[in-house]
DOFIZA-402034 format. One line per 5 residues: number of its first residue (from 1); their letters; for each residue x, y, z of C-alpha. Coordinates in nm, 2 decimals. Example, Ala and Ser with C-alpha at 12.3 -4.5 7.8 and 13.67 -1.06 7.14 Angstrom:
BEGIN
1) as) 1.23/-0.45/0.78; 1.37/-0.11/0.71
% end
This chain:
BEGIN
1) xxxxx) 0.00/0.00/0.00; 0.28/0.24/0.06; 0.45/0.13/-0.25; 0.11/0.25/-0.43; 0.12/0.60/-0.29
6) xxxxx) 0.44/0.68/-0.39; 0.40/0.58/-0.73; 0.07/0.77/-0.74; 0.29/1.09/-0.56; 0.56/1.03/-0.82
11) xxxxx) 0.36/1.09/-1.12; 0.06/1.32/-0.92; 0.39/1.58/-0.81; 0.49/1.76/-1.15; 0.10/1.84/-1.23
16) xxxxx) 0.05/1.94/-0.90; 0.34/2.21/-0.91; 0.26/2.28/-1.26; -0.06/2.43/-1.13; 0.03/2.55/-0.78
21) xxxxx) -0.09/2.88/-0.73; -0.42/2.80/-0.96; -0.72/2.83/-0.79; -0.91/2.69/-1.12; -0.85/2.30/-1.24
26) xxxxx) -0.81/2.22/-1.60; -1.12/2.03/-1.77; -1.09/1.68/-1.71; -1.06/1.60/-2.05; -0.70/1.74/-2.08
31) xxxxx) -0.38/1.56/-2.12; -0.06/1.59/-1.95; 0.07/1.88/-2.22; -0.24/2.04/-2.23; -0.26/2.07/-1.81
36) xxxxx) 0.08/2.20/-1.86; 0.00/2.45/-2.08; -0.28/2.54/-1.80; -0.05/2.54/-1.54; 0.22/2.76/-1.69
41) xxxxx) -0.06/3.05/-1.83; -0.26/3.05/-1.52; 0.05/3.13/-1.33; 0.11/3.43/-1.55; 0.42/3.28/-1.75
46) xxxxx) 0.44/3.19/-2.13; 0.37/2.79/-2.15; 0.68/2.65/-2.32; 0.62/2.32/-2.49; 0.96/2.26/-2.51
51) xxxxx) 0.93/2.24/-2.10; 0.63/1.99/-2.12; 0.86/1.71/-1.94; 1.00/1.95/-1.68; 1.33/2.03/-1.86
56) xxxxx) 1.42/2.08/-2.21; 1.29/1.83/-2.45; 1.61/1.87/-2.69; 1.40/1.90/-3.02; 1.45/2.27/-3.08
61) xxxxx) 1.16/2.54/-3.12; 1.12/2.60/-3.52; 0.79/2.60/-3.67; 0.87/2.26/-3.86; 0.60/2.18/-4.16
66) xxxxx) 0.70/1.81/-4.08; 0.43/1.61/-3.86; 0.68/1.39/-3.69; 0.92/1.68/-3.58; 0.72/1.76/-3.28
71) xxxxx) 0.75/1.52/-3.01; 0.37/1.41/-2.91; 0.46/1.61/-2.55; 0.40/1.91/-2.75; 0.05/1.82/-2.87
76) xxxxx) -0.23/2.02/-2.77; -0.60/2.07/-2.87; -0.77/2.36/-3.05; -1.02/2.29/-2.77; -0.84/2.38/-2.48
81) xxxxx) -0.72/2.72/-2.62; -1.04/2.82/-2.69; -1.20/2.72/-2.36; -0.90/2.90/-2.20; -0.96/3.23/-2.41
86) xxxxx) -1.36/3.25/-2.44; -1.45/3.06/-2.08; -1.51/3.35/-1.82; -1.42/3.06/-1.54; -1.10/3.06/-1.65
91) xxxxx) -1.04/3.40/-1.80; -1.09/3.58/-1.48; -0.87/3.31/-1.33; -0.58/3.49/-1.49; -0.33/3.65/-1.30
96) xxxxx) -0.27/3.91/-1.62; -0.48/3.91/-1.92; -0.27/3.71/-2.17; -0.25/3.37/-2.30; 0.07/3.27/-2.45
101) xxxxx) 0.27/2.93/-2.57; 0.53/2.86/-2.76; 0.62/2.56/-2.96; 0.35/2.42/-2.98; 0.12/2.17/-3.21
106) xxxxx) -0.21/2.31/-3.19; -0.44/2.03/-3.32; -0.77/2.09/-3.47; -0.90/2.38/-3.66; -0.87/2.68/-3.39
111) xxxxx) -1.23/2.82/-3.46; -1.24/3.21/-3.23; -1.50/3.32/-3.46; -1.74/3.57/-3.40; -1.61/3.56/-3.04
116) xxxxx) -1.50/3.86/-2.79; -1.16/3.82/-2.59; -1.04/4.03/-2.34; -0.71/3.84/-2.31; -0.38/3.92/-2.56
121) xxxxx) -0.33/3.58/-2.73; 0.02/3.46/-2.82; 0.12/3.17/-3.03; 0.49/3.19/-3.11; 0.70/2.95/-3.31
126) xxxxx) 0.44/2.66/-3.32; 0.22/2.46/-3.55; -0.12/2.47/-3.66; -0.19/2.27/-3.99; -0.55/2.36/-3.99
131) xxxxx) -0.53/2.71/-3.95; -0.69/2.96/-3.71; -1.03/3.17/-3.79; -1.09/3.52/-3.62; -1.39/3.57/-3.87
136) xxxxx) -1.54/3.92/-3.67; -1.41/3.81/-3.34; -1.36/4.11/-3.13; -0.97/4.07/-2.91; -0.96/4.41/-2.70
141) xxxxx) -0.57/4.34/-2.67; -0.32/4.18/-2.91; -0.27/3.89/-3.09; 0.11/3.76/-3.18; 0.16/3.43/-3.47
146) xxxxx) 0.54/3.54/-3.48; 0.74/3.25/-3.61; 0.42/2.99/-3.62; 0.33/2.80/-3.93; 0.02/2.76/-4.05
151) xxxxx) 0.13/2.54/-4.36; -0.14/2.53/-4.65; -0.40/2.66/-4.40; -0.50/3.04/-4.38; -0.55/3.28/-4.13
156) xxxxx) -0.87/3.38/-4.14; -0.97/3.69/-4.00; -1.21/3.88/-4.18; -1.36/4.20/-4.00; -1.13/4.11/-3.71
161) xxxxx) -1.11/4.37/-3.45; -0.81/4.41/-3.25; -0.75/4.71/-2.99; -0.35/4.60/-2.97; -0.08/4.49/-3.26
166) xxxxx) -0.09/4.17/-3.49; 0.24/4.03/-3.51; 0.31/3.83/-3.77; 0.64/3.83/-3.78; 0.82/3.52/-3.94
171) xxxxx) 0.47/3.38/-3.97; 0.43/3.09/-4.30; 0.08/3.06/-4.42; -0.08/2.98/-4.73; -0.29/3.31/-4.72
176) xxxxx) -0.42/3.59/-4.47; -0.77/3.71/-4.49; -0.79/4.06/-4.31; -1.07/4.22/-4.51; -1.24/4.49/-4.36
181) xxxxx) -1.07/4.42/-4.00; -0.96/4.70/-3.80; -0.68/4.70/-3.57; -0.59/4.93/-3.33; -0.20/4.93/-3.33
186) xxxxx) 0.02/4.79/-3.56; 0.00/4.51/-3.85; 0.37/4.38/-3.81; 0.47/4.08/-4.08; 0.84/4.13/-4.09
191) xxxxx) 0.99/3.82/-4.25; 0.68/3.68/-4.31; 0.57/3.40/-4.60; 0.26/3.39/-4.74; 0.26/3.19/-5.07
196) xxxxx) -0.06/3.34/-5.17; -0.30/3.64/-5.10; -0.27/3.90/-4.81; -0.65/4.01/-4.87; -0.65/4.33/-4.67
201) xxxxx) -0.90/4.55/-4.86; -1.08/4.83/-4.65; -0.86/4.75/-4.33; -0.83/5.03/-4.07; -0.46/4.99/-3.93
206) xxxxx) -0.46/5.26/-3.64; -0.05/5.26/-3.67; 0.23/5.09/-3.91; 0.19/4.84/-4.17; 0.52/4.62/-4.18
211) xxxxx) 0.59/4.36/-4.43; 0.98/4.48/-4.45; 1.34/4.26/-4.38; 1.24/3.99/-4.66; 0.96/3.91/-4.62
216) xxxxx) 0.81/3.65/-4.94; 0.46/3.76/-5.02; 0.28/3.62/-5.33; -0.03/3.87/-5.36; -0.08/4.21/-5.13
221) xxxxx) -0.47/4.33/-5.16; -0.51/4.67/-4.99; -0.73/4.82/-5.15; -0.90/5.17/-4.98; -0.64/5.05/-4.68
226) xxxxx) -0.67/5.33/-4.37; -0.31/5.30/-4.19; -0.25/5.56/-3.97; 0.13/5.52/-3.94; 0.38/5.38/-4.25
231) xxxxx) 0.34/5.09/-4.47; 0.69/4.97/-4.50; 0.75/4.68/-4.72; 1.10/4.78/-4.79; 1.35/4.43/-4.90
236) xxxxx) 1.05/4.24/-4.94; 0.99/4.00/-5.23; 0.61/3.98/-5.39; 0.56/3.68/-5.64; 0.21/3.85/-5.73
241) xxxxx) 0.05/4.24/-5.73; 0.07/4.49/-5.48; -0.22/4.64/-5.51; -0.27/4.92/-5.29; -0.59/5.13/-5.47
246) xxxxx) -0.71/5.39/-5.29; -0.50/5.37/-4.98; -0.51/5.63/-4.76; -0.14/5.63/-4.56; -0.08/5.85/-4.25
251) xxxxx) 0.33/5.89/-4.28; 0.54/5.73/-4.54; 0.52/5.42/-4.77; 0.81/5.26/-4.84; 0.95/5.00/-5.04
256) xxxxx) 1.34/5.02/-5.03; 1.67/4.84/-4.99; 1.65/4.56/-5.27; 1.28/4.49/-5.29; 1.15/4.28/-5.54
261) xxxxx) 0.81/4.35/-5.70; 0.57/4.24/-5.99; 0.35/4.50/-6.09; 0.24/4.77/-5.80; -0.04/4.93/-5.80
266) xxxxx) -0.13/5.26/-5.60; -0.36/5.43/-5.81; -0.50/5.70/-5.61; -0.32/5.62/-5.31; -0.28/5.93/-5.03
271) xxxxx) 0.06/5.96/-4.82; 0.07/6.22/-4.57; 0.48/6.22/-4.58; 0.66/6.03/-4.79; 0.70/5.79/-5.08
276) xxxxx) 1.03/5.56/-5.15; 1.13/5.31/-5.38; 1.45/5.34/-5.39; 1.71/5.05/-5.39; 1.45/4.83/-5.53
281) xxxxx) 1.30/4.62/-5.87; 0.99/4.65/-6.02; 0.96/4.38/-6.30; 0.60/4.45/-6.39; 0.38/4.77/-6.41
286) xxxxx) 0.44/5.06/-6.15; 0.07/5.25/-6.16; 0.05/5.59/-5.95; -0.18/5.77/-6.11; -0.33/6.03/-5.89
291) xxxxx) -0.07/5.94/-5.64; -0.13/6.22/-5.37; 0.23/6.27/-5.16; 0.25/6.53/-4.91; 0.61/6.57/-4.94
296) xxxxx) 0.88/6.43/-5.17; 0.89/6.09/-5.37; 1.18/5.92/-5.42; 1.26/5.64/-5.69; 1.61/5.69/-5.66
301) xxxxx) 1.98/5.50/-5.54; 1.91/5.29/-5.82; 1.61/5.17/-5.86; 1.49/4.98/-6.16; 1.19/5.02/-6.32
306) xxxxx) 0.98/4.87/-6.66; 0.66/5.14/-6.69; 0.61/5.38/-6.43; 0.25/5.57/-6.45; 0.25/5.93/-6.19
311) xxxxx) -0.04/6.05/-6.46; -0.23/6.31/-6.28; 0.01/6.27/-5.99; 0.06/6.53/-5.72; 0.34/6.57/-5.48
316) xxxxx) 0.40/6.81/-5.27; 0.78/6.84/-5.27; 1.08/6.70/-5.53; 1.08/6.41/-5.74; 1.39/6.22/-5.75
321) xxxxx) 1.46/5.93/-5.96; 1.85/5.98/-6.02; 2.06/5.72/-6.07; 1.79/5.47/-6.17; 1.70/5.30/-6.45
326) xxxxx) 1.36/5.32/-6.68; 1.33/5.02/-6.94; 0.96/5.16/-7.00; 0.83/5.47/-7.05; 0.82/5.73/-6.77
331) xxxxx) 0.50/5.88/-6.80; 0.42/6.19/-6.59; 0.14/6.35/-6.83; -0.05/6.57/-6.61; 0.19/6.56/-6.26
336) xxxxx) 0.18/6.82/-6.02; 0.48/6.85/-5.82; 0.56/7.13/-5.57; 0.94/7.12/-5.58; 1.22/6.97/-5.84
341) xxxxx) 1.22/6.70/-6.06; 1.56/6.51/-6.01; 1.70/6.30/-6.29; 2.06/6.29/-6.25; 2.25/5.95/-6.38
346) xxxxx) 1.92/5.85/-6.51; 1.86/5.58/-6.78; 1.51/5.61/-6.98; 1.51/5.35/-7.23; 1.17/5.44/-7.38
351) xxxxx) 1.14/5.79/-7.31; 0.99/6.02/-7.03; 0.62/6.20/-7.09; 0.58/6.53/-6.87; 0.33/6.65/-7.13
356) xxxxx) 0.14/6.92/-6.94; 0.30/6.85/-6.56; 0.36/7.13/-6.39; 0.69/7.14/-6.16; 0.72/7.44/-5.92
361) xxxxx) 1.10/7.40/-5.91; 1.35/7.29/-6.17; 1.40/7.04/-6.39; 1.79/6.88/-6.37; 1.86/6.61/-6.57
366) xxxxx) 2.26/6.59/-6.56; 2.40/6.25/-6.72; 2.05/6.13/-6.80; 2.07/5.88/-7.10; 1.73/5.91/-7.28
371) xxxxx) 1.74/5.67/-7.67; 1.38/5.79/-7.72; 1.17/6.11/-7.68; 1.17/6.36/-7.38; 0.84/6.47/-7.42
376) xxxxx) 0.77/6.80/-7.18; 0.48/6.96/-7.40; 0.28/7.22/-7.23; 0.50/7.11/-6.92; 0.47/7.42/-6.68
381) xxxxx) 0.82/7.47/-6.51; 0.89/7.75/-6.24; 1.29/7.74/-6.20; 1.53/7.58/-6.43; 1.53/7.36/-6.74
386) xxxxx) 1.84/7.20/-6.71; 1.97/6.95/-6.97; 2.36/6.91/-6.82; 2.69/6.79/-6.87; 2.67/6.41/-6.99
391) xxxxx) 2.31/6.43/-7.10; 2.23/6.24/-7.41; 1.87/6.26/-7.51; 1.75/6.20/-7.92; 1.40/6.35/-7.91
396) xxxxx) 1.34/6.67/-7.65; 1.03/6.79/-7.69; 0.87/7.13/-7.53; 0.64/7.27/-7.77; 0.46/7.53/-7.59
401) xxxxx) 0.59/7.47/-7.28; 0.63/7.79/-6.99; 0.95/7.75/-6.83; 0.99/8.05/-6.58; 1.40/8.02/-6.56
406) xxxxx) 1.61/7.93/-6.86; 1.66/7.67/-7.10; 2.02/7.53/-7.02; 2.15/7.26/-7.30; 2.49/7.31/-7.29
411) xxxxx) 2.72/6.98/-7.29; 2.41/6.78/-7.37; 2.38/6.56/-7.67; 2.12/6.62/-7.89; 2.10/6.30/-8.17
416) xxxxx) 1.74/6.38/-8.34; 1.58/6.73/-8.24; 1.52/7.02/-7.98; 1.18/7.11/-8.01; 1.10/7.48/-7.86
421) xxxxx) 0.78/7.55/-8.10; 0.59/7.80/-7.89; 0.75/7.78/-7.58; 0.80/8.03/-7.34; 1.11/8.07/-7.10
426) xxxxx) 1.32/8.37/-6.95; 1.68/8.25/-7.13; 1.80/8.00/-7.39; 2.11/7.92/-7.30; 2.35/7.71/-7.61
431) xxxxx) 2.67/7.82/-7.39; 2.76/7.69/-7.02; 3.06/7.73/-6.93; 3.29/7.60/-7.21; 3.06/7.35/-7.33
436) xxxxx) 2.77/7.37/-7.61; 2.59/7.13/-7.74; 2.65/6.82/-7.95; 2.44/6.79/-8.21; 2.46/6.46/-8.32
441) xxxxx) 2.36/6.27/-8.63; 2.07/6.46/-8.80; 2.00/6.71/-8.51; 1.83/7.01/-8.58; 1.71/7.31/-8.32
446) xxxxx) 1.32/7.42/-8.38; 1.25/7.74/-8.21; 0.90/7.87/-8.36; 0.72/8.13/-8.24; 0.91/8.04/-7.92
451) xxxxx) 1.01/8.36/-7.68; 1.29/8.40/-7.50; 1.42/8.72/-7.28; 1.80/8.63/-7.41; 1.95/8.39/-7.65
456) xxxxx) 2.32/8.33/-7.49; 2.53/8.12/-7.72; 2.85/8.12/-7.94; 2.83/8.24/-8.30; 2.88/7.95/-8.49
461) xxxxx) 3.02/7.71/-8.23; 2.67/7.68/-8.04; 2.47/7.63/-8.38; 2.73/7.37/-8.57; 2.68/7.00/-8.56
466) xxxxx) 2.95/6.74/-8.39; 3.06/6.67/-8.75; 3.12/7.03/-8.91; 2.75/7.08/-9.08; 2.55/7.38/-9.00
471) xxxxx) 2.29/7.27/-8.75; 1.94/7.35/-8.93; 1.76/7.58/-8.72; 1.38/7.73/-8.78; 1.40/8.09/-8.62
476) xxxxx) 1.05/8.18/-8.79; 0.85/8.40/-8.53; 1.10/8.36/-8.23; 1.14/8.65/-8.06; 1.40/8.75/-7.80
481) xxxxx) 1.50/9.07/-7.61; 1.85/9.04/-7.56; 2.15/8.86/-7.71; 2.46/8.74/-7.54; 2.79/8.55/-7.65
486) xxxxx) 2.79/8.64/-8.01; 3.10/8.82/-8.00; 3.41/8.63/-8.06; 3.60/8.76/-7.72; 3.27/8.70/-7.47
491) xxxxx) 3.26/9.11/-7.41; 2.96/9.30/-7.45; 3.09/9.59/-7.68; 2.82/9.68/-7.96; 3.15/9.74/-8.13
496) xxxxx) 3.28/9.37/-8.10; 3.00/9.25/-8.26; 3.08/9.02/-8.56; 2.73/9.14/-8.82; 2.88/8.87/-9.11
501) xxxxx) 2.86/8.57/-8.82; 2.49/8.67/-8.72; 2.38/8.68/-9.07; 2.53/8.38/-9.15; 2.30/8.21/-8.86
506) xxxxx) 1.99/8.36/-8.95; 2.05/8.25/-9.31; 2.17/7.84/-9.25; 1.82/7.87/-9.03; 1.64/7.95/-9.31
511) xxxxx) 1.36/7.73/-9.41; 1.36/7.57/-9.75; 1.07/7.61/-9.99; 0.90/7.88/-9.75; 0.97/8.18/-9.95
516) xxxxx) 1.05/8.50/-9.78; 1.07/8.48/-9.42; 1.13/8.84/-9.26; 1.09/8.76/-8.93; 1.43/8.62/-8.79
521) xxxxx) 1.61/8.93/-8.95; 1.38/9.17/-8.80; 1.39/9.02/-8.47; 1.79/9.06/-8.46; 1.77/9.40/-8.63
526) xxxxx) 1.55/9.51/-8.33; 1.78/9.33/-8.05; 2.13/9.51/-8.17; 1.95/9.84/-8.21; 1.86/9.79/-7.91
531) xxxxx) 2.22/9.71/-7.77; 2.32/10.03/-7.95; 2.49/9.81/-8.26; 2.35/10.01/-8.53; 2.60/9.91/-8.83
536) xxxxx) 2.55/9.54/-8.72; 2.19/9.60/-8.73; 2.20/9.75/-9.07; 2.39/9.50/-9.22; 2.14/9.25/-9.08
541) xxxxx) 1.86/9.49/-9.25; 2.04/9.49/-9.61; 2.06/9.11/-9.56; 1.67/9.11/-9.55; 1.60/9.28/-9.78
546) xxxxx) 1.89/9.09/-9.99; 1.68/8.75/-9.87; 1.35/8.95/-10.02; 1.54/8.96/-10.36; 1.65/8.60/-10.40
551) xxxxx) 1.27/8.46/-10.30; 1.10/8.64/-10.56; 1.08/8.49/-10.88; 0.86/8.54/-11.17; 0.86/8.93/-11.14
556) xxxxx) 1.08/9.07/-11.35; 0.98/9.46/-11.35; 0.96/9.40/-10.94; 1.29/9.28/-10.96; 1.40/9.53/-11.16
561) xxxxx) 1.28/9.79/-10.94; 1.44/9.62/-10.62; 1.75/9.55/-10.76; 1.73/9.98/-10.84; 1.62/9.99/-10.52
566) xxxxx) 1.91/9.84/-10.38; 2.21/9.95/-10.60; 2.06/10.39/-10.52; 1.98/10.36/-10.15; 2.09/10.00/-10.05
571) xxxxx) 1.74/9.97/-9.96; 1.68/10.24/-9.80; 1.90/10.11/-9.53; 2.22/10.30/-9.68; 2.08/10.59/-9.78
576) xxxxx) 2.39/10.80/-9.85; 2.48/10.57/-10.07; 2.25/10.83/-10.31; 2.54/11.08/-10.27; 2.77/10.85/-10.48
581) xxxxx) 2.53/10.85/-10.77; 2.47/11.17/-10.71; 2.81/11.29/-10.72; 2.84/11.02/-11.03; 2.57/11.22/-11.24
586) xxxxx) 2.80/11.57/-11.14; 3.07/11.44/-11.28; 2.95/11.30/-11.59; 2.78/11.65/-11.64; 3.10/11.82/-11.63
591) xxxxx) 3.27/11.58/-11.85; 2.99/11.65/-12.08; 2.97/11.98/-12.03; 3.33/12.00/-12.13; 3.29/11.91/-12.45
596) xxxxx) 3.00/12.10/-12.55; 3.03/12.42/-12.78; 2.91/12.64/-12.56; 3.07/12.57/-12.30; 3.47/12.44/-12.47
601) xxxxx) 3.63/12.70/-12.40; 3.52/12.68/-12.01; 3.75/12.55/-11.75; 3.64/12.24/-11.61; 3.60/12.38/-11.26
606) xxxxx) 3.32/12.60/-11.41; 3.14/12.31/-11.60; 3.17/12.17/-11.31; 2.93/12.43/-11.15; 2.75/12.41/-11.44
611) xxxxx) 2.68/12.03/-11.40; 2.59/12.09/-11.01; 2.36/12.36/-11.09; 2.18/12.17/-11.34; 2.17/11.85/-11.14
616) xxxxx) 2.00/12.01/-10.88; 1.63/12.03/-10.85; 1.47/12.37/-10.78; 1.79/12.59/-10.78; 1.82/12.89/-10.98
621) xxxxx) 2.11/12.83/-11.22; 2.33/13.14/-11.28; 2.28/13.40/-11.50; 2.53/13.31/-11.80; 2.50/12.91/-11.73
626) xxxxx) 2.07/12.97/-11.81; 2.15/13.16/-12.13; 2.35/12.84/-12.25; 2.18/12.62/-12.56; 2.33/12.30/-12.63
631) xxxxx) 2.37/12.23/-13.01; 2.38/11.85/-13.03; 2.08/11.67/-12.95; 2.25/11.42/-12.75; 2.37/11.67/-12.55
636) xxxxx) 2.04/11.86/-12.43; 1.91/11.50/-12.34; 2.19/11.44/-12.16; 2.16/11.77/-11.90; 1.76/11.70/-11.98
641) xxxxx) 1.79/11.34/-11.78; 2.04/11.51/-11.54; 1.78/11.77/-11.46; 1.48/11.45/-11.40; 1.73/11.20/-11.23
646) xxxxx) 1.88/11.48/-11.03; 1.51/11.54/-10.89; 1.45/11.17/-10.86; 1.75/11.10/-10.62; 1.63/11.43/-10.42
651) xxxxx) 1.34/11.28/-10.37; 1.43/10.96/-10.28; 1.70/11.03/-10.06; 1.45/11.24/-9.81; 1.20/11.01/-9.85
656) xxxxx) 1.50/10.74/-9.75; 1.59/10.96/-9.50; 1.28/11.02/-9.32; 1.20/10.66/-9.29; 1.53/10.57/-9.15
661) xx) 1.45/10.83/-8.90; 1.13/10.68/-8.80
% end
């Protein structure tokens, strides 16, 4: 008989110390494990099943997939946890509110639907092959799965509500249902796998969403998300779609530091803060159109991109996507952005489309590498456009774009076309520092109807292509106040300006086939009469007028008259040049005059008077020279004509002058 007790106290002594202190038994369905487990969490302490046996069981703690890695000690029912967390006899038995294990099997399907706990539940590290359901259950504290494997089941959890954190850190599942749940503090999955959907739409996260330090995600459903703090799923890897519609993101979202994604979707999406990809890959689509950012976004530190969409976009701050790499297209049509776009080191394989963004800073795109078009049409820029050293771009694009600052391309290459056609911006600038541009291959420079305050450049280095050809240029209807650089030494002498170089430019920009094309010349008469360079602008006047001449054809009398025109007045523009014909038809008079009858036996100083006298219109000849009749016929015509063309030149020469005055 005393043999019998102490066998009985042998085996009675463990469970009796494993729930000293409890003033509530276990059901008496439970098995050794599972009184353990009761033991150990009504004592306030996390039950251990690695401790089942009173001492380490030696099979380690990892949330192994493999049925026969656990040891049977660690075995417990679905049942028990839910009588332990639900049951009011054993909830207010409790020394703290919180129920946790580790390592352990849970068996059976743990069902906490539509259930309301007022106990934190833990289950760290351990096993549960049928997966736990939190469908509307209502946990006033928080619930951790960190490191627990839930194999092919799901967690399913579907208009949860939680007043504390989910952790979910290092969790494995084969998909989380969170749909509509709301949860009070944080939604932390660092490290976590989950082979297929994250369904998350409508959640109401109260702080940070973490699915960061590689975690393996196949699909992320977020759609009209309300997270209070960040979303950070920066070094993450996503085998399916982030899609994040709608989102509405109280700090920052991130997704940094060698991320991996398929195509992301954030359509619509609000961040209070920040936005940053940087560091990571996007192999599929990138959609942000009408991504709202409060303050700067950053796609930078190379990041690598196929298609980004940012149509309709707005961002409070700057734009950075240096150093990355675009093999699709860029497309900004439509962004607002508050600050400066950045695009230094860039690579934009198929091209960028700003059409119509405005940017409230500058645009600087030094070393950016862009084998398609650069298309910034009605693009609205308030600082800077800034194409810089290392730059190589075959299609830039700004017709009608307002850029506030200048127009820098200097040291950028330029394989296709510069498009300016009705753009508006405070300088053009061909010249920065000692650089121009390289016009490559069949580059040419369209500035139509474009405006400009100055045009800074060197004449001809800034309009000459990389292999010697002048760079074909359409000037027709742009319109600048001031020019700079087109004097050989960089002063600013009206004096040192070189006329023949400026012609030259306006004529290589002429267009072919158009006919006569005034504008250009008057445009650059105005700006060095204006500078006080009246010769160069006169020779840039005769060169019009010249330009006149050669497009006219099938006129002859017109021609006739214009080259008249030209070889009395130069066009009105060298009016003295009257004088010399003038002085011509004297000359010829008194040559004439010398060899008449009347007057052979003059001296030629006094045919000389007699010439002038004759020559000029409305002046009373003297005495003895009136009383003078030619014999030969030839001879009265001749001082005849002189009479008429002496009157002619008068008359042109102060109507010459009077318009040159004006």
């Amino acid at each position: 008989m005393i043999r019998f007790c102490l066998i009985v106290l042998m085996f009675c002594a463990p469970l009796a110390v494993q729930a000293q202190g409890c003033a509530v038994a276990p059901p008496d369905w439970v098995n050794r494990a599972e009184r353990f487990v009761w033991g150990q969490v009504c004592a306030g302490q996390v039950a251990d099943l690695r401790q089942t046996a009173g001492a380490d069981d030696g099979a380690g703690c990892a949330a192994m997939r493999a049925q026969e890695g656990w040891p049977q000690a660690r075995v417990i029912r679905a049942r028990l946890l839910r009588e332990m967390v639900t049951s009011a006899e054993y909830v207010q038995a409790l020394p703290r509110p919180v129920v946790a294990l580790r390592c352990a099997r849970i068996e059976g399907r743990l069902d906490l639907s539509e259930t309301t706990l007022g106990v934190a539940l833990g289950l760290r590290r351990s096993r549960m092959p049928e997966g736990l359901d939190l469908t509307r259950a209502d946990l006033s504290r928080g619930l951790a799965l960190d490191g627990s494997d839930l194999g092919a089941a799901r967690l399913a959890a579907p208009g949860l509500r939680l007043g504390g954190d989910l952790s979910l850190v290092g969790t494995v599942a084969d998909g989380i249902d969170l749909n509509h749940a709301q949860i009070g503090g944080s939604l932390v999955a660092t490290s976590a796998r989950v082979a297929g959907v994250i369904a998350a739409d409508r959640i109401a996260i109260g702080s940070d969403l973490l699915l960061d330090a590689g975690a393996q995600i196949g699909t992320l459903s977020l759609l009209r998300a309300r997270i209070g703090g960040t979303l950070d799923a920066s070094g993450a890897r996503f085998s399916g779609q982030f899609d994040a519609d709608g989102t509405e993101i109280g700090i920052d979202l991130l997704m940094r530091h060698g991320g991996v994604y398929q195509r992301v979707d954030l359509l619509g999406v609000k961040v209070a803060r920040r936005l940053s990809v940087s560091g990571s890959r996007f192999e599929g689509l990138f959609n942000a159109d009408r991504l709202e950012v409060g303050e700067s976004a950053f796609l930078r530190e190379g990041a690598e991109f196929q298609r980004v969409d940012l149509l309709g976009a707005m961002i409070g701050g700057q734009l950075s996507a240096s150093g990355s790499t675009f093999h699709g297209l860029l497309n900004a049509d439509l962004m607002e952005l508050g600050d400066s776009l950045f695009l230094r080191d860039t690579v934009l394989h198929s091209g960028a489309d700003l059409t119509g963004a405005v940017i409230g800073g500058s645009v600087r795109a030094r070393g950016v590498r862009v084998p398609g078009q650069f298309d910034a049409a009605r693009a609205q820029v308030g600082g800077d456009f800034v194409l810089g050293e290392g730059s190589e771009v075959a299609q830039l694009d700004m017709p009608a774009a307002q850029i506030e600052g200048d127009v820098l391309l200097g040291a950028a290459q330029i394989a296709e076309r510069a498009d300016l056609t009705d753009a508006a911006m405070n300088a053009l600038v061909l010249r920065v520092g000692e650089a121009d541009p390289i016009w490559a291959g069949e580059a040419r420079l369209i500035l139509r109807n474009a405006t400009a305050t100055s045009l800074l450049s060197r004449m001809p280095e800034s309009w000459v292509r990389a292999d010697g050809t002048r760079l074909p240029v359409d000037l027709s209807g742009f319109a600048y106040a001031r020019l700079g650089g087109a004097w050989r030494d960089g002063g600013f002498h009206p004096g040192q300006i070189h006329a023949p170089v400026l012609i030259d430019w306006i004529e290589g920009a002429r267009p072919k086939g158009l006919g006569y094309v005034p504008q250009p010349f008057r445009q650059l008469e105005t700006v060095l009469e204006d500078l006080g360079a009246e010769m160069a602008a006169a020779r840039v006047a005769y060169a019009r007028h010249l330009h006149r001449m050669e497009t006219r054809q099938g006129q002859p009398f017109v021609s006739l008259g214009e080259w008249l025109w030209m070889a009395v007045v130069g066009f009105g523009v060298y009016p003295f040049r009257l004088l010399w014909w003038f002085g011509a038809l004297v000359l010829a008079g008194a040559v004439i005059a010398r060899r008449s009858i009347m007057l052979r036996e003059e001296s030629l100083t006094d045919c000389f008077w007699y010439s002038l006298e004759n020559a000029i219109p409305l002046m009373d000849p003297h005495p003895r020279h009136g009383e003078i009749t030619h014999v030969r016929p030839l001879t009265r015509s001749f001082f005849h004509f002189q009479r008429i063309a002496g009157f002619v030149l008068a008359t042109i020469l102060v109507g010459a002058l009077t318009v040159l005055g004006e």
